[in-house]
LOKOLVO-108571 format. One record per residue (C-alpha): residue in one letter; z, x, y; residue number from 1. Coordinates in nm, 3 decimals. Layout:
N
a / Z / X / Y / NUM $
...
***
This chain:
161
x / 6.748 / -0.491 / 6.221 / 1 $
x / 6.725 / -0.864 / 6.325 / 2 $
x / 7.084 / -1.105 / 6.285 / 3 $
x / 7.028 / -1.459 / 6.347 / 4 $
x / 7.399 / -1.547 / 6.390 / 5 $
x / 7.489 / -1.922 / 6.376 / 6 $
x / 7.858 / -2.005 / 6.434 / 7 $
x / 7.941 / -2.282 / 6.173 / 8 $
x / 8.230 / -2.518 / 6.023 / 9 $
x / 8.101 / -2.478 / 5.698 / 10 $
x / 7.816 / -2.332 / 5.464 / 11 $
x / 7.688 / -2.245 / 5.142 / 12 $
x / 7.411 / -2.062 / 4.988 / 13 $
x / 7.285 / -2.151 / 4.643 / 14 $
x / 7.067 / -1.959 / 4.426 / 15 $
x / 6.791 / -2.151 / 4.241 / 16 $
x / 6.666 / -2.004 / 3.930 / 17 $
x / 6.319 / -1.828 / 3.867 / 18 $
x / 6.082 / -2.111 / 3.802 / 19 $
x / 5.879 / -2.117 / 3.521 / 20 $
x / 5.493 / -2.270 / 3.486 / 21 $
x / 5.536 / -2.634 / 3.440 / 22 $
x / 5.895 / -2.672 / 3.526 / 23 $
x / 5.990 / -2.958 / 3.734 / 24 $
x / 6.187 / -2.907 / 4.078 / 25 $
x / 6.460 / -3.152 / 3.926 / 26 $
x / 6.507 / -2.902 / 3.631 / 27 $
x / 6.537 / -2.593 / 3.839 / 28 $
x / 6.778 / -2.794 / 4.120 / 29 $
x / 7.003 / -2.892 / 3.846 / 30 $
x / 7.071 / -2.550 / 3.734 / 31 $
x / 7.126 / -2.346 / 4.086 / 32 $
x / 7.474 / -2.209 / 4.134 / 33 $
x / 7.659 / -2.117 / 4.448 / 34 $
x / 7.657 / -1.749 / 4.536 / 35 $
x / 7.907 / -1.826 / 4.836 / 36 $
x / 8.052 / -2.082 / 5.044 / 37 $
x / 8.243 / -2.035 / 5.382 / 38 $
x / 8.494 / -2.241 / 5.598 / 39 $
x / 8.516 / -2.234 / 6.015 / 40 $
x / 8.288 / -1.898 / 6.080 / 41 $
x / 7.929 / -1.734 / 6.097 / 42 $
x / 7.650 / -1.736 / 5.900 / 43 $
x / 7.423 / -1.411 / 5.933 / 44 $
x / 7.084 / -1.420 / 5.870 / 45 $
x / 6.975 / -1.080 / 5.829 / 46 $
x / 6.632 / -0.906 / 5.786 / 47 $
x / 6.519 / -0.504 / 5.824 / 48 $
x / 6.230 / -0.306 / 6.012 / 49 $
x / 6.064 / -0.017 / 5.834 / 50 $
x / 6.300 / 0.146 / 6.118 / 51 $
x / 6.595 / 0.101 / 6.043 / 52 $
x / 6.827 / 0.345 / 5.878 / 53 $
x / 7.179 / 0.313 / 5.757 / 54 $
x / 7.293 / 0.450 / 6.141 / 55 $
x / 7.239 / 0.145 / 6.273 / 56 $
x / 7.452 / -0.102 / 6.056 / 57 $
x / 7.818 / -0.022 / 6.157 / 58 $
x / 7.751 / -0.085 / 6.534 / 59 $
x / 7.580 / -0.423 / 6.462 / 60 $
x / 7.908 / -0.497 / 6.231 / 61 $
x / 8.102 / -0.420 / 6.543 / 62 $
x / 7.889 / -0.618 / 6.780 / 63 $
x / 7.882 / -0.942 / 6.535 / 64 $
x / 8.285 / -0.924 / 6.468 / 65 $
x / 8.357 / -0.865 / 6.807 / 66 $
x / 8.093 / -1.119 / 7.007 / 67 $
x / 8.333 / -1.392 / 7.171 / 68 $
x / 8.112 / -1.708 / 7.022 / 69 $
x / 8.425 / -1.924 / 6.997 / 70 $
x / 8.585 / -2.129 / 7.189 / 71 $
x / 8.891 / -2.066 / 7.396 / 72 $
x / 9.105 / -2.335 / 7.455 / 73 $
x / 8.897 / -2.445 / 7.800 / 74 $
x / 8.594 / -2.431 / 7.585 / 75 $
x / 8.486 / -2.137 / 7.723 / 76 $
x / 8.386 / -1.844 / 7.464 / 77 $
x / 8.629 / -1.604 / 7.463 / 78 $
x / 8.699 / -1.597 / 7.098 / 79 $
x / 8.545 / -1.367 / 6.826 / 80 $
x / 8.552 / -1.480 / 6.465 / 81 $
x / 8.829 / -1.204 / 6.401 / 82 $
x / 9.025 / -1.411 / 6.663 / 83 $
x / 9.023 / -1.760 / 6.514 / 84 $
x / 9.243 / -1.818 / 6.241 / 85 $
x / 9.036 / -1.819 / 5.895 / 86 $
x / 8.744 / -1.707 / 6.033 / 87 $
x / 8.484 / -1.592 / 5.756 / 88 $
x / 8.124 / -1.456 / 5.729 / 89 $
x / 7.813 / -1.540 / 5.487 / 90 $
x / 7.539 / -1.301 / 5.503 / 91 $
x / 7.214 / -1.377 / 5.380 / 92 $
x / 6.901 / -1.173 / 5.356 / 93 $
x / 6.582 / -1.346 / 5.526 / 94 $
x / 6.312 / -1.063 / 5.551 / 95 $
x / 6.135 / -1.333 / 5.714 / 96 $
x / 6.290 / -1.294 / 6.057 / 97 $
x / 6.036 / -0.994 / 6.119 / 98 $
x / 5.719 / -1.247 / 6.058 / 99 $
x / 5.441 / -1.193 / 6.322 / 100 $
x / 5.270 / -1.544 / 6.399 / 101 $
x / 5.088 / -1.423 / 6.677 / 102 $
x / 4.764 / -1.373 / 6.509 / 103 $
x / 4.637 / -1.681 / 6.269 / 104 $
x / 4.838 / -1.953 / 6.125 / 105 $
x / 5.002 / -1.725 / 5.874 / 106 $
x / 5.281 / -1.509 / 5.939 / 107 $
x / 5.295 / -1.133 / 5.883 / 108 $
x / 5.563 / -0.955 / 5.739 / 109 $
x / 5.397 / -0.591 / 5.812 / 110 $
x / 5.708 / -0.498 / 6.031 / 111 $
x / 5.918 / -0.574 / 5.726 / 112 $
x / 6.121 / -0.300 / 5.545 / 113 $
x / 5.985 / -0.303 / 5.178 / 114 $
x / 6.238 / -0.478 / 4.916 / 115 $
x / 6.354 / -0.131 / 4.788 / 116 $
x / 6.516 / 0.031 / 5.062 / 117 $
x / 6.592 / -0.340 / 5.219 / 118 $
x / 6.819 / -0.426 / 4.938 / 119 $
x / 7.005 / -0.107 / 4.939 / 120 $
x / 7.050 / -0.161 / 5.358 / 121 $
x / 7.141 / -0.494 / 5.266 / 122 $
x / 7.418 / -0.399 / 5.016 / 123 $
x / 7.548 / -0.168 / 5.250 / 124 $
x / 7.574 / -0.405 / 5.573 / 125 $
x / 7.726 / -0.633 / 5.311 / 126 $
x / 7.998 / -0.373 / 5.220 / 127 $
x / 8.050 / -0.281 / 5.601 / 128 $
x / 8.204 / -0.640 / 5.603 / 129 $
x / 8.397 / -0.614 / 5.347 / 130 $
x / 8.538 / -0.344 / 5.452 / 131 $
x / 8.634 / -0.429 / 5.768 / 132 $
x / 8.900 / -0.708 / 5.626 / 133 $
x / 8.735 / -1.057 / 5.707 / 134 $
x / 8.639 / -1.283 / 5.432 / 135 $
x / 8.271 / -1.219 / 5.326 / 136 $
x / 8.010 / -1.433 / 5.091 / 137 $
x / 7.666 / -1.363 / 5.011 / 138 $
x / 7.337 / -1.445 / 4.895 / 139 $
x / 7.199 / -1.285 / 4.658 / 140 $
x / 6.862 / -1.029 / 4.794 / 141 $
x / 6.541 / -1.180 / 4.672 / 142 $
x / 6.641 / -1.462 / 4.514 / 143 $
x / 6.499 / -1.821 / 4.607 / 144 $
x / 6.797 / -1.948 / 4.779 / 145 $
x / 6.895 / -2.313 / 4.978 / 146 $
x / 7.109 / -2.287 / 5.246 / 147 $
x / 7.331 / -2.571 / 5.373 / 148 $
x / 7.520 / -2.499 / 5.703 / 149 $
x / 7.708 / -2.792 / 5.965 / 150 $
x / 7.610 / -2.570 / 6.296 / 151 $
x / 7.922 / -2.554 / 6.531 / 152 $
x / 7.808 / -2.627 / 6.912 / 153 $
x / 7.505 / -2.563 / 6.814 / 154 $
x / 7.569 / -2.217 / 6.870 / 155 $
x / 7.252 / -1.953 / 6.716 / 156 $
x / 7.200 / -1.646 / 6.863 / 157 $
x / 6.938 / -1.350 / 6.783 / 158 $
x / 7.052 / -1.006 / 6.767 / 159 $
x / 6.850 / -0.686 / 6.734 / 160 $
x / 6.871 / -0.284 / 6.739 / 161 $
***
């Protein structure tokens, strides 16, 4: 499992709708919708391995809510997003994150888990989230999304297990 954390002020996802043969880009923009939208917080980018099992997705929950990526009042981090008052989360699947561009000039996705079990895994780190109490948004799996996010620091961090 890869998490591309980026601590942000705000962000949004928006899911555009299935194109169809002909249709202009200004047709399909003008009928996407937001799937979620989040204050002060992180956005998650999050993609799976053929690897990785349902074991693995409470600890990461536990890592991400507890890493101190905030500021303290010196500036320092020392503040998780459970710490900060209104903190939220938007998670967004990017099976990209496990492209391989070391060979040619186009990436390969072989390490990725296949759609299937990836949307179950992501429904369930989703729900882990939920669970735990903090404000959560989504994307929505599969879908042809746009992403806006105003990146706090910049702060972006990769996380894996």
């Amino acid at each position: 499992m890869r998490v591309l954390l980026q601590r942000v002020l705000q962000a949004k996802v928006e899911i555009l709708p299935a194109s169809h043969e002909g249709e202009e880009s200004k047709a399909l923009s003008s009928r996407k919708y937001t799937s979620g939208s989040i204050g002060q917080g992180l956005l998650l980018f999050v993609g799976f391995s053929k690897e990785d099992s349902d074991a693995k997705i409470i600890p990461m929950r536990d890592k991400l809510l507890g890493l101190r990526v905030f500021p303290n009042e010196e500036g320092k981090f020392d503040r998780s997003v459970l710490d900060i008052r209104g903190g939220e989360i938007l998670i967004v699947s990017q099976f990209t994150l496990f492209g391989d561009c070391r060979k040619g000039r186009r990436p390969d996705f072989f390490r990725a888990m296949e759609p299937e079990r990836a949307e179950k895994l992501y429904h369930t780190f989703v729900e882990a989230f939920q669970h735990s109490g903090i404000p959560t948004q989504t994307g929505e799996f599969g879908a042809d999304m746009e992403v806006s996010l105003v990146n706090d620091g910049p702060v972006t961090l990769m996380l894996e297990n």
